[in-house]
C-alpha positions, 0 to 999 in steps of 0.5 A: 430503477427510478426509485434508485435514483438517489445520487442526490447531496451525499448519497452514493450508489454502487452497482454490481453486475452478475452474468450467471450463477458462478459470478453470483456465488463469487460476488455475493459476500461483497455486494452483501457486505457492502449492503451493510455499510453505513447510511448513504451508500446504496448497493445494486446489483444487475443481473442479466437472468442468464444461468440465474434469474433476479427471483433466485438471486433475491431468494439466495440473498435472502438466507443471508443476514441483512442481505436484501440489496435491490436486484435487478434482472436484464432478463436475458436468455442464454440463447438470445442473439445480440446480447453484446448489443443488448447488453451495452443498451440496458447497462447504458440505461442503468448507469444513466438512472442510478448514475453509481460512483462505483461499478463492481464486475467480474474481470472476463473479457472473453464473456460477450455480457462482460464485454457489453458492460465494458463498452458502457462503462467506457461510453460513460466514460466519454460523456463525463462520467465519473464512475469507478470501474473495479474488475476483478478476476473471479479467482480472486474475488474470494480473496476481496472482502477487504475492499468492503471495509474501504469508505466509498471516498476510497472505492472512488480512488480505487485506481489512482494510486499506481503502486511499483516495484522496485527490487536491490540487487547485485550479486545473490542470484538464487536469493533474487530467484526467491524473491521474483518467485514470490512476487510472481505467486502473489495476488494482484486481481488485475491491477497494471503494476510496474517491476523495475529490478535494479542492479549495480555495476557488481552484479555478476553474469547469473544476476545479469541474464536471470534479470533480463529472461525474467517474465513479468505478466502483471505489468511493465518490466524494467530493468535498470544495470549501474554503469558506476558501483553506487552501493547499497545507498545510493542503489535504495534512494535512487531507485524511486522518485515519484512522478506525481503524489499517487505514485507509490513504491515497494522497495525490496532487497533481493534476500527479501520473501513476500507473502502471496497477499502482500499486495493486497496488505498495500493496496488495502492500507493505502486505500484506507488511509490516503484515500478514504475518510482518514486522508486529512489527517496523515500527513506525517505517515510516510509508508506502509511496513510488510514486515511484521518485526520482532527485533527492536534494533535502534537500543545503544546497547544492541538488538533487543527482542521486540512483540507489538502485542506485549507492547500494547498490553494493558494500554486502551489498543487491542493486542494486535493493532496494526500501530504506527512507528517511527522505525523505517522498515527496509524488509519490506515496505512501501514508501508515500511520495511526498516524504520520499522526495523530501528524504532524497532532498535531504540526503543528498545535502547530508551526504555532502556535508558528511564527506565534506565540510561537516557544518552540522552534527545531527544525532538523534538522542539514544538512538544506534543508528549513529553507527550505521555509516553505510546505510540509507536509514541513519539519515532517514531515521534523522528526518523522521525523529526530526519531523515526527514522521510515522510508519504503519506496521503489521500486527498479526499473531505468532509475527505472521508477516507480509514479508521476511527477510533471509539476512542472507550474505551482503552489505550488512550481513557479513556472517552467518545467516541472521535467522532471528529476522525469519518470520512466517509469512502469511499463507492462508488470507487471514488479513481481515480475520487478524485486525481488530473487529475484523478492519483496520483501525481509523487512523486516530484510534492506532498507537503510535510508538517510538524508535525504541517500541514505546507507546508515545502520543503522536505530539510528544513524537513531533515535539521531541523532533522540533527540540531537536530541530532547534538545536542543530539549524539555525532555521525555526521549525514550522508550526505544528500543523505545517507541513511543507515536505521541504527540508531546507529549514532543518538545514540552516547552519547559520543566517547566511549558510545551508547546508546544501546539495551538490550543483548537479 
């Protein structure tokens, strides 16, 4: 244990524990994968001999490639008496030695040794320790590999992002059954994630009791009814304002399907790029796509088919790059909290100055957004070409995707169903199996494109919004690399003149 002991400059200790041989076989892909990472990560596992002593976990171990991670065996018999008592003594003893930032186990609190370790980690927890707990139900621990791909700044953070879920809707009732049904078939493995289910004043009797009958058991429900129609608008912008810069929201329209694995998508993007080695460098990333689109709808002359991978054919990117976008995905995304704040800043003084004064015309060159009067995206589309912002998409083969979208009767969906929006959803967990190399990309090695599907430098993108920006406000564009989240400066009709929000 001594020689363990290395959490001295920028070394960093992970521990996994193993009760039995069923946590063994669960957790040995991980703790392996995570043995294999770069220098300065050390993994250990502890196990407590009960159904698989150390000497057979280290020979199992070791028929794997590059897999001879330290074990540790607690010795304890299946038949001892106290093994809460013993097991909180000697795990107290190890997290004080190794003192790991990470500690993995199996989510099991009806297991006496996972609740000993439950009791350390907390008494830890009270004596300053830093130490990230990531429990994870065995069911899904087949379903985690992705998390081994994830920096250990990442791992840290593990459980600071507080992902909700905010569900449109108004009157398709079976459309909304088809949507919680998804939701509610998904993988969460054990994270406390909030569902408000949002609907306006026009909802009918069916909708209404659906939503409060609804059981949600993988965190708070709430359900929230408009006592005024606000549409389609309103009912998007509003239903998420993040409380802190941790709080994340997935937004979804009731004729929108979810893979089983699209969380595991969010979390896992999330993680990556705001909170592991990347997260300097993504400040104009304002969301995570589910949808993996086909359809290019921002040409002035109409929708046009779009394909990510014939996209970046013949560029220096792999076929099936995830890429980043300045196209705001409605079918499925999550939103990052400092960009969605600013977008409800910049919205709201937007729509007053459209039904009143109408001191600025902004109008983002070439792009058919102009035409959509009723919908959030033309003025989210304005602050993103303005600002240079970016959206991270999916780009799996045969547009396997995170998301679909049903098209079905609505707002925007007068007609017949749109069936060119469908996409198969991923079935089988291939997340890993369909990036490049098997992980996501760094940040800086993904294409950036954009409103039309063009492959663009990330500076002609910002560049292109800042020349915009100096023809309709009167207020200079901050440097290149300032980021203020506030967007007062694109407001500026003249000297003395904003245009402003309405007094509230």
């Amino acid at each position: 244990i001594q020689e363990a002991n290395t959490n001295i400059g920028n070394i960093s200790n992970i521990i996994v524990f193993v009760d039995g041989d069923q946590h063994a076989n669960s957790l040995q892909a991980i703790y392996c994968n995570l043995h294999r990472k770069a220098e300065n990560v050390y993994t250990h596992v502890i196990v407590t001999g009960r159904g698989i002593s150390g000497g057979e976990l280290i020979k199992s171990n070791s028929l794997l490639p590059n897999c001879n991670v330290p074990v540790y065996d607690l010795e304890l018999q299946k038949g001892k008496k106290n093994i809460l008592i013993s097991i909180i003594k000697e795990i107290s003893g190890m997290l004080d030695e190794i003192r790991p930032d990470v500690l993995i186990y199996i989510n099991d609190p009806k297991n006496e040794a996972i609740r000993g370790v439950d009791a350390a980690f907390v008494a830890a927890s009270q004596m300053n320790s830093t130490i990230t707990k990531i429990a994870i139900p065995i069911e899904h621990t087949k379903h985690m590999l992705w998390l081994t791909d994830l920096s250990i700044e990442a791992l840290k953070n593990w459980n600071i992002p507080n992902i909700q879920i905010q569900v449109i809707t108004q009157d398709r009732p079976l459309s909304l059954s088809r949507l919680m049904q998804s939701l509610s078939s998904s993988i969460y493995f054990g994270d406390n994630v909030h569902l408000t289910i949002n609907m306006d004043r026009g909802a009918n009797p069916v909708t209404v009791e659906y939503c409060q009958t609804f059981k949600w058991p993988f965190g708070q429900k709430n359900v929230r009814y408009r006592v005024i129609q606000g549409g389609l608008v309103a009912a998007v912008a509003e239903s998420y304002y993040p409380t802190t810069n941790d709080d994340y929201a997935i937004i979804l329209e009731d004729d929108i399907e979810v893979s089983p694995f699209y969380y595991i998508w969010a979390k896992y993007t999330v993680l990556k790029y705001r909170y592991g080695t990347d997260r300097s460098f993504v400040g104009r990333m304002f969301g995570i796509s589910l949808y993996n689109i086909r359809i290019s709808e921002l040409n002035m002359t109409g929708r046009k088919p779009f394909n990510a991978a014939k996209v970046l054919q013949d560029t220096k990117y792999p076929n099936q790059s995830p890429y980043l976008s300045q196209v705001p995905c409605s079918w499925g995304a999550l939103f990052f909290p400092e960009i969605w704040r600013e977008f409800h800043y910049y919205l709201d003084a937007r729509l007053a100055d459209v039904s009143g004064p109408q001191l600025q015309q902004i109008v983002v060159p070439e792009s058919r957004s102009i035409r959509w009067s009723r919908s959030w995206k033309r003025y989210f589309i304005e602050l993103i070409y303005l600002r240079g912002y970016l959206m991270l998409y999916p780009n799996y083969k045969n547009f396997t995707s995170f998301s679909t979208n049903h098209a079905e009767k609505g707002v925007h969906f007068k007609g017949k169903k749109q069936t060119a929006l469908l996409l198969p959803l991923m079935e089988e967990d291939s997340i890993l199996e369909g990036l490049p190399d098997s992980h996501l990309p760094n940040f800086e090695d993904l294409p950036t494109m954009d409103l039309w599907g063009t492959v663009v430098p990330p500076k002609e993108i910002i560049q292109r919004g800042r020349e915009l920006h100096s023809k309709i406000s009167r207020c200079p564009p901050n440097n290149l690399d300032e980021l203020s989240y506030d967007s007062r400066d694109l407001l500026c009709v003249n000297s003395q003149t904003f245009v402003m929000m309405e007094d509230k």
